[in-house]
N, C-alpha and C positions, 0 to 999 in steps of 0.2 A: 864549395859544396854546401849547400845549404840543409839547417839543423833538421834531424827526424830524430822524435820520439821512439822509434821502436828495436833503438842498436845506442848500442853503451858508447860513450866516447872516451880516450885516454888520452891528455892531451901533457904533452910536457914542453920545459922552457928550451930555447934557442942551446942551452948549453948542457943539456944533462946524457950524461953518457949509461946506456944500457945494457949490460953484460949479455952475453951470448946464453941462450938456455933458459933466459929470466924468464918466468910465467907471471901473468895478471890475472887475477882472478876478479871477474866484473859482474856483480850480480846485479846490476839496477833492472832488467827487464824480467827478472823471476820473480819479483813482487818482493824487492830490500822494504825490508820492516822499518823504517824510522822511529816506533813507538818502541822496539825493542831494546833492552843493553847493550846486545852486540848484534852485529852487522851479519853474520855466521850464519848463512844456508841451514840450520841444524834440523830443520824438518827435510828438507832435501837428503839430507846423510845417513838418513834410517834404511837406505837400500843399501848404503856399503856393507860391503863385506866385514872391514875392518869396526863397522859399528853394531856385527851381529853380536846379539847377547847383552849387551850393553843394558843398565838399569836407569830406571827414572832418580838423576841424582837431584831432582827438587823435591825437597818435604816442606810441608807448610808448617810454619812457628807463629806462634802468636807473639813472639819479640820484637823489639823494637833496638836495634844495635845505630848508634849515632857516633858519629866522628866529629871531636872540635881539634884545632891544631892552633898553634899560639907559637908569637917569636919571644924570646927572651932579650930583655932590653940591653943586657950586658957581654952579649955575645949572639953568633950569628947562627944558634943553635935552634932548630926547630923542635915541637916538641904535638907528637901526638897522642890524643888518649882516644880509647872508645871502649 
C-alpha cells in the first residue's frame, strides 16, 4: 500500500501483542502542534462536556524558574535543585 499524507499510520513490530479494547488515539491529521509542550488536542477539548466550566489555568509571570541536576562523585545519588 503506498504512503498517503492524509490518514495517520500506526505501525507496530512483528512481535507486540495488543489487548482487546486498547484505544489509539492519533491526532497527526487535526494539525499535531510540534511547537507545543504537549501533544494534547487541548483546543479541541473545549466542546467536552467534562471541560465545561473549566478556567484559563495559564498566568503570565515574569520568572524565570531553571533546573540544574549534578551526580555526586561518591555515590550514585542524583541531586536536583531549581
Amino acid at each position: 500500500m503506498p504512503d498517503r499524507a492524509d490518514v495517520d499510520w500506526l505501525m507496530n513490530g512483528s512481535f507486540c501483542s495488543i489487548g482487546s479494547g486498547a484505544s489509539f488515539i492519533m491526532a497527526g491529521n487535526k494539525g499535531h502542534r510540534h511547537d507545543w509542550v504537549s501533544a494534547f488536542p487541548f483546543l479541541d477539548m473545549a466542546e467536552e462536556a467534562a471541560f465545561t466550566g473549566a478556567s484559563n489555568g495559564f498566568q503570565q509571570a515574569d520568572d524565570l524558574v531553571g533546573l540544574a541536576a549534578g551526580r555526586h562523585s561518591d555515590c550514585d545519588a542524583i541531586t536536583l535543585l531549581w
